[in-house]
C-alpha positions as CSV (number, residue, x, y, z in Angstrom):
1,X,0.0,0.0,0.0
2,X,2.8,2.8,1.1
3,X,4.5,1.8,-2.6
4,X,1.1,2.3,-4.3
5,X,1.3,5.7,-2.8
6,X,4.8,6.8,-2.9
7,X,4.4,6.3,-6.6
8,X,1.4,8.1,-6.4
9,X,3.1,10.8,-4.8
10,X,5.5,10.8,-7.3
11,X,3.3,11.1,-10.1
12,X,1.8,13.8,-8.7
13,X,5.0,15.5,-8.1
14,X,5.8,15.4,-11.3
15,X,2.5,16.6,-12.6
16,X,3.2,19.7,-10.4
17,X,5.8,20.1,-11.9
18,X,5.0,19.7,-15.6
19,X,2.0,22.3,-15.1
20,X,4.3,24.8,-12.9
21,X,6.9,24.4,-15.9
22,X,4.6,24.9,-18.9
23,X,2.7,27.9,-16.6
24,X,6.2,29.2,-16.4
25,X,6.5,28.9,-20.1
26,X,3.5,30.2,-21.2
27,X,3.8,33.4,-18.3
28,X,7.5,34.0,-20.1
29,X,5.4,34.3,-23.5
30,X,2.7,36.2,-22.9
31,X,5.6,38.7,-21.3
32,X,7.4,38.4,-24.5
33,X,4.6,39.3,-26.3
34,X,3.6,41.9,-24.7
35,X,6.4,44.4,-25.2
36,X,7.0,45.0,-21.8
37,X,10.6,43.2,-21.8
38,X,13.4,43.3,-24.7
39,X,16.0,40.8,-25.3
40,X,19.6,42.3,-26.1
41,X,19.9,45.9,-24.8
42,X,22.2,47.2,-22.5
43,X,22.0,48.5,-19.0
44,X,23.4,52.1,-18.4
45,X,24.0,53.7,-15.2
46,X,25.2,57.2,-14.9
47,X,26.4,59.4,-11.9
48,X,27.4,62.2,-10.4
49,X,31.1,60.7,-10.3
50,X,30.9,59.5,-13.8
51,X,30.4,63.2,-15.2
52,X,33.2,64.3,-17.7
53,X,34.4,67.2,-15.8
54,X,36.2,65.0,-13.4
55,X,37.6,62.9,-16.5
56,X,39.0,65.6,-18.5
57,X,40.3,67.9,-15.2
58,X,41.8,65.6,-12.5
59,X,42.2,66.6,-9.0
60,X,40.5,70.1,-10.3
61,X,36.5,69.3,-9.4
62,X,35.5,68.3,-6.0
63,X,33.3,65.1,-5.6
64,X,29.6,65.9,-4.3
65,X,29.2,64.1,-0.8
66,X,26.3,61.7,-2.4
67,X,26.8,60.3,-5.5
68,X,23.6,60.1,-7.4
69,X,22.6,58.2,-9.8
70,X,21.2,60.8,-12.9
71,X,20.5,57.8,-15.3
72,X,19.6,54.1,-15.2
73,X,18.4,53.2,-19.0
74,X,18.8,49.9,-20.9
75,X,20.1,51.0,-24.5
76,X,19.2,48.8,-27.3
77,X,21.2,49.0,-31.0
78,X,19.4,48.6,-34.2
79,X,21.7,46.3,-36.9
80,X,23.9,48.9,-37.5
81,X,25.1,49.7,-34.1
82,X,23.3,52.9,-33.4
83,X,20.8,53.5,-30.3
84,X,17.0,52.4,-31.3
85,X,14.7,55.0,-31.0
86,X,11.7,54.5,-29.3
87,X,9.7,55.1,-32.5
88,X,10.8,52.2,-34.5
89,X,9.6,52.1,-38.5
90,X,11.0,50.8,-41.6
91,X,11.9,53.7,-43.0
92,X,12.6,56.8,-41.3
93,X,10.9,60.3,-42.4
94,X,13.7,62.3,-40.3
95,X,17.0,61.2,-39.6
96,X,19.1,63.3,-37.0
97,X,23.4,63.3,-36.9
98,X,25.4,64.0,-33.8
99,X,28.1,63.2,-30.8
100,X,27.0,62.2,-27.3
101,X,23.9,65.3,-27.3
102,X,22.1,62.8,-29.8
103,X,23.2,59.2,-28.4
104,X,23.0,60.0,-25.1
105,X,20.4,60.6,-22.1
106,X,17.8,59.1,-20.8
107,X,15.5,59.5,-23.1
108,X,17.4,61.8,-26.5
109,X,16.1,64.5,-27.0
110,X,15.5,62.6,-30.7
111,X,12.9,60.3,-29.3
112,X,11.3,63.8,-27.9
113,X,11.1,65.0,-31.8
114,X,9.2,61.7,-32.4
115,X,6.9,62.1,-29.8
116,X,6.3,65.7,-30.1
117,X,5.6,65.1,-33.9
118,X,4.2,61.9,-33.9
119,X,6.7,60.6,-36.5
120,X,9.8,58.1,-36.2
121,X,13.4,60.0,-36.2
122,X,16.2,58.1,-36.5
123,X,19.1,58.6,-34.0
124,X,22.3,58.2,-35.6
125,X,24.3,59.8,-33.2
126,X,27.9,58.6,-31.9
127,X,30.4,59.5,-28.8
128,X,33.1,61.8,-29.7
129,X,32.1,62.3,-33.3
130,X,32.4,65.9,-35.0
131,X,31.6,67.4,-38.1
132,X,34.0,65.3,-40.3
133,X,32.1,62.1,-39.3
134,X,29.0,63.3,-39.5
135,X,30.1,63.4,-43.4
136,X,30.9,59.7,-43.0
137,X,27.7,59.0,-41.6
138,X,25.6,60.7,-44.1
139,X,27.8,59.0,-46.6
140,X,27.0,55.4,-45.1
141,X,23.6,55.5,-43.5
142,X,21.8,58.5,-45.2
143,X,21.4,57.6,-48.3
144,X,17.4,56.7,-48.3
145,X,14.6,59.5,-48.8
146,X,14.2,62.0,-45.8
147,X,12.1,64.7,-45.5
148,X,14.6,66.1,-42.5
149,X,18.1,65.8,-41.6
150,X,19.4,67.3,-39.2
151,X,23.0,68.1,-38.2
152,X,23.3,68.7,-34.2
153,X,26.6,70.8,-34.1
154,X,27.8,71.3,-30.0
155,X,30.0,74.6,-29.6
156,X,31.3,73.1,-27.0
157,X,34.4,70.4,-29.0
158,X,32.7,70.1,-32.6
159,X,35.3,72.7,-34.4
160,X,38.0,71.4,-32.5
161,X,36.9,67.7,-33.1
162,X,37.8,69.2,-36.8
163,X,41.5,69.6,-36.4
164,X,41.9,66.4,-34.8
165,X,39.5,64.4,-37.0
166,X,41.2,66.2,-40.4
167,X,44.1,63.5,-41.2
168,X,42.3,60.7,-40.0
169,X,38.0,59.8,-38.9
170,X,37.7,58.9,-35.3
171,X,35.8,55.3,-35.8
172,X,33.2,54.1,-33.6
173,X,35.3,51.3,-32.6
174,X,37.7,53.2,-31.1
175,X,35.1,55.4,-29.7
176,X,33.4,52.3,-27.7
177,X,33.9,52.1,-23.7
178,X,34.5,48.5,-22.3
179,X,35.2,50.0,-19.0
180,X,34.2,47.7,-16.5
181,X,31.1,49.7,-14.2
182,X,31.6,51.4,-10.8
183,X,28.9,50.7,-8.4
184,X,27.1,53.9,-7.7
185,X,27.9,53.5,-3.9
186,X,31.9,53.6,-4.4
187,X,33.9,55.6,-3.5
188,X,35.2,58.8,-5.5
189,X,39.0,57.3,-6.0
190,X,36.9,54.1,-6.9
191,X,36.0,56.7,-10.0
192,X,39.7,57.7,-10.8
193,X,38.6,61.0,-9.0
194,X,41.6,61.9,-6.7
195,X,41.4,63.4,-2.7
196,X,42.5,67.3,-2.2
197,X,42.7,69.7,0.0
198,X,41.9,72.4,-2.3
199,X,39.2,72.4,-5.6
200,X,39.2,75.0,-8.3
201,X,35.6,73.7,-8.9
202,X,32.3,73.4,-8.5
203,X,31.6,77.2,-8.4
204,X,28.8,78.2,-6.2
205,X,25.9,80.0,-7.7
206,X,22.9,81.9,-6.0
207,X,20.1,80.5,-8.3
208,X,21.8,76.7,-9.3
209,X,24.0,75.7,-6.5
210,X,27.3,73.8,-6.9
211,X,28.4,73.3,-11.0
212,X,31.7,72.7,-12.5
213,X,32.7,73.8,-15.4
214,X,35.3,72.4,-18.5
215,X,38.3,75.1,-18.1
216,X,38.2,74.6,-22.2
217,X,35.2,74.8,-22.7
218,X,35.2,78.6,-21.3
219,X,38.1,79.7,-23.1
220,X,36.9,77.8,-26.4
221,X,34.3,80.9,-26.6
222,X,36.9,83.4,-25.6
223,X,37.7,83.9,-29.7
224,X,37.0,87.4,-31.5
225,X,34.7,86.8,-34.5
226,X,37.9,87.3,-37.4
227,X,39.9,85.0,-35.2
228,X,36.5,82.0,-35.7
229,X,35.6,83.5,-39.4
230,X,39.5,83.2,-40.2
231,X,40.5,79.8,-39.1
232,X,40.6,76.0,-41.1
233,X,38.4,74.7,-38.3
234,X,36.0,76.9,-39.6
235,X,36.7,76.5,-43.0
236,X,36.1,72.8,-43.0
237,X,33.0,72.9,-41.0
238,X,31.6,74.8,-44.3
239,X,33.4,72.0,-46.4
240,X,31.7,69.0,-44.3
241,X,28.4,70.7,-44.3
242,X,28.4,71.1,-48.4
243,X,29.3,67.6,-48.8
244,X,26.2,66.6,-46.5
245,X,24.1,69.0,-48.6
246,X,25.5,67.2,-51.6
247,X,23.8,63.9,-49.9
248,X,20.9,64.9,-49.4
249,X,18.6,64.8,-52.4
250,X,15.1,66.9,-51.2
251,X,15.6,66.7,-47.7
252,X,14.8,69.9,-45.6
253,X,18.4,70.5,-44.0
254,X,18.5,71.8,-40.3
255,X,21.6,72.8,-38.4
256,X,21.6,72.8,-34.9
257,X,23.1,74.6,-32.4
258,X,23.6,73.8,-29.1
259,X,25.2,75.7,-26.8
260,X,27.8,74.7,-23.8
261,X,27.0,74.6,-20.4
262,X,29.7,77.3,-19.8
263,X,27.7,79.6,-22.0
264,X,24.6,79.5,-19.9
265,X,25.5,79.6,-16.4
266,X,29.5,81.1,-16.1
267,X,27.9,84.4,-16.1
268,X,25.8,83.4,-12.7
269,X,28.9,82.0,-10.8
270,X,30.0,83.9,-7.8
271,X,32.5,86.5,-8.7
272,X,33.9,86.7,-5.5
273,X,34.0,82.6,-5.5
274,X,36.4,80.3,-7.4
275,X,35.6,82.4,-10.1
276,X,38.0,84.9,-10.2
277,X,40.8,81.4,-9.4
278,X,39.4,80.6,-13.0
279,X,39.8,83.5,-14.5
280,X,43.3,84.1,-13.5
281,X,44.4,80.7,-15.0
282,X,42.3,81.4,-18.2
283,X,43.0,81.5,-22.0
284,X,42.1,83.3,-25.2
285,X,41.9,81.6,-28.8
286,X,44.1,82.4,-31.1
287,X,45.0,80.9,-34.7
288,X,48.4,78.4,-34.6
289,X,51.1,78.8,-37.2
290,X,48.8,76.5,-39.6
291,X,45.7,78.4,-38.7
292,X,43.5,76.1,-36.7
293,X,42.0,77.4,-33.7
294,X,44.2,77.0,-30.4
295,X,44.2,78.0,-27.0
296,X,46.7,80.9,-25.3
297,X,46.7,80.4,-21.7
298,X,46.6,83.7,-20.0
299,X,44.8,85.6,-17.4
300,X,41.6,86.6,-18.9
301,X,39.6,89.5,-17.7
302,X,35.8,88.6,-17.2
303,X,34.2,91.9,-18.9
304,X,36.1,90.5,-22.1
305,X,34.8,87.0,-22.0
306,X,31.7,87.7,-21.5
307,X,32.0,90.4,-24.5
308,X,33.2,87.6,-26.3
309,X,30.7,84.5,-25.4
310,X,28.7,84.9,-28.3
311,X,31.3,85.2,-30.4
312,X,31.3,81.7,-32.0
313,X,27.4,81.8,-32.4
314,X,27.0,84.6,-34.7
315,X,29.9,83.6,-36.7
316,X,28.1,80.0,-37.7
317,X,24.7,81.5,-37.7
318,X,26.1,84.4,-40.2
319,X,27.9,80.9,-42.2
320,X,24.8,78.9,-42.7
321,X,22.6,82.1,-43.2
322,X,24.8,82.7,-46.5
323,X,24.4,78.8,-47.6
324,X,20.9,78.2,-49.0
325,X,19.1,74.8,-48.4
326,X,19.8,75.2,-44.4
327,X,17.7,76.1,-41.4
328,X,19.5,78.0,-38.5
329,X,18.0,75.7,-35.5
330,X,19.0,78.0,-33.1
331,X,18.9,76.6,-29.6
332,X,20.6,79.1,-27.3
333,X,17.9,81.7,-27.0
334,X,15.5,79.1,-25.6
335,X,18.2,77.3,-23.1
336,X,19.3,80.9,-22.2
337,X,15.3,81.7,-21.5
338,X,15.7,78.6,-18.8
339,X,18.8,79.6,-17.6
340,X,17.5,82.9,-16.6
341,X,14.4,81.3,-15.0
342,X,16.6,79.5,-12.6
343,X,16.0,76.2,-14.4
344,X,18.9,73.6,-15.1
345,X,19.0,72.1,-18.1
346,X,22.8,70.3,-17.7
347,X,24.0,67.8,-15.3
348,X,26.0,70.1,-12.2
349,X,29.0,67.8,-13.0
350,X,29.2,66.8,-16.7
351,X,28.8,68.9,-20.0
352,X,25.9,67.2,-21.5
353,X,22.1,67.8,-21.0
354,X,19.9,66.5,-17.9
355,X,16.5,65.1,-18.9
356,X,15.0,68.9,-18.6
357,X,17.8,69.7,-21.4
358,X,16.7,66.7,-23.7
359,X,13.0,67.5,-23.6
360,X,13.5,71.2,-24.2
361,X,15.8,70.7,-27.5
362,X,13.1,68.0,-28.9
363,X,10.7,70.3,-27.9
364,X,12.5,73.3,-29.5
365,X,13.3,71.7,-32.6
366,X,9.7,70.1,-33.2
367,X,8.3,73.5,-33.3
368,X,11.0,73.9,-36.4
369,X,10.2,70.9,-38.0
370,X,6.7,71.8,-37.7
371,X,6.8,75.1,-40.0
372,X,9.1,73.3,-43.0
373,X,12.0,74.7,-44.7
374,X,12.4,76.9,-47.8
């Protein structure tokens, strides 16, 4: 009798198990189906600590006490390598070329476009590329009919990405991290950010708090305009932008501008802060011996710089406002509107735009889109 029902047991057992396994199965597809979970992307989480401004000035930016995390986003890549958007078609109406402004975030400010317009961009932006790529990428993935493409140019490194991208293209290869993640909770030497007792940054501001800034960055916009209209950097950009318009058949062509971090909120530091530390160990651009745009280091008085911030701007809006087929996407007036509100739009710690600043671009640019080119 007890073997009669040990096997019964046992067949029961197994039945359980059976039905809990196919449930399991079944659960998994429905799940599958349902969109709710991808297969293949990749999880990215970004902090405080991983902000550029400690990466490109060691031992010059002071770690915040808590290291938060600003974004936690698995990235998917469609068969060519570049981020999906969100609005996924066959064919893409709008296609939109940049560095890290486009790839990155959240959610990109191109997946913002899409939603605001209700019609699929496609994000072909890369890390560290600059105007000479974007030539390469038109070349190689821009080729189908678009009614938009648009060319997001960042003041910030895009004419200086020229000089060093001139002799050879960066590639994407050698533009891809495999640097193995910091957890969030490490510490900062954990994040190759070093201990001292003294910071030349974050400067303290009355409306925004604690932000760093890119020394280069502020002394990239410290040019007169003959010293930006005169330069090859310059020259090229015109160059790159002629052989993208040569690309692309009917398209509407928009040029974006976005503007550094530096721009926006230098002029709301402290003066009797760090500030003035900055200044003293500041720079002016000047032309090299082969004319490409170059930094002097030298004590720069602030009443010049700011003089001199929207230097850069006018002399690329005055370029493309002399080549027909282009539409001046101007994005400063609108991030300086913020700025002057109170409202941050960049990350306190790294150069490129918190979710505020990726909606607000989309945004921006939709109501562009919207009206059509010439």
């Amino acid at each position: 009798m007890g073997g009669v029902l040990n096997k019964r047991n046992l067949l029961i057992n197994i039945g359980l198990m059976l039905g809990g396994t196919a449930i399991g199965i079944i659960a998994v597809l429905l799940i599958l189906n349902s969109g709710e979970i991808q297969l293949g992307g990749t999880r990215f989480i970004f902090t405080d600590y991983n902000g550029d401004n400690f990466a490109h000035q060691q031992g010059l930016v002071r770690p915040p006490a808590t290291n938060r995390i600003l974004e936690d986003v698995v990235i998917f890549r469609d068969a060519d390598g570049f981020r999906r958007p969100a609005l996924t078609a066959d064919s893409y109406p709008i296609i939109a070329i940049g560095d890290s402004f486009t790839d990155g975030g959240q959610t990109p400010w191109v997946d913002y476009l899409a939603q605001s317009l209700n019609t699929p961009v496609r994000n072909l932006g890369w890390r560290g590329f600059g105007p000479l790529e974007y030539v390469a990428v038109m070349r190689d993935y821009g080729g189908d009919d678009h009614q938009w493409i648009l060319i997001a140019f960042f003041e910030g490194n895009d004419l200086g990405n020229i000089a060093t991208s001139h002799t050879a293209l960066k590639t994407r290869e050698m533009l891809t991290s495999n640097a193995t993640a910091v957890p969030p909770d490490a510490p900062p030497e954990a994040f190759g950010i070093p201990q001292r007792d003294w910071y030349l940054y974050p400067l303290t501001h009355a409306n925004f708090g604690d932000i760093a800034y890119l020394s280069s960055s502020l002394w990239w916009l410290n040019g007169t305009h003959e010293t930006y209209q005169q330069s090859q950097n310059m020259r090229l950009l015109g160059d790159a932008l002629s052989q993208i318009q040569a690309m692309a058949g009917d398209a509407c062509l928009g040029f974006i501008y976005i503007p550094s971090k530096e721009h926006l909120y230098f002029s709301y530091a402290d003066p009797m802060g760090n500030r003035q530390y900055v200044l003293q160990n500041g720079g002016r651009l000047v032309l090299d011996e082969a004319g490409w745009l170059s930094i002097s280091d030298e004590a720069v008085d602030y009443t010049v710089w700011d003089a001199n911030k929207d230097n850069l701007h006018d002399v690329i809006a005055d370029m493309i406002a002399d080549m027909d087929g282009w539409t001046f996407i101007d994005l400063l007036p609108t991030f300086e509107n913020r700025a002057s509100m109170g409202i941050l739009t960049y990350y306190e710690y790294d150069s490129h735009w918190n979710d505020a600043g990726h909606q607000l671009a989309g945004e921006t640019i939709a109501d562009v889109v919207r009206r059509g080119c010439e």
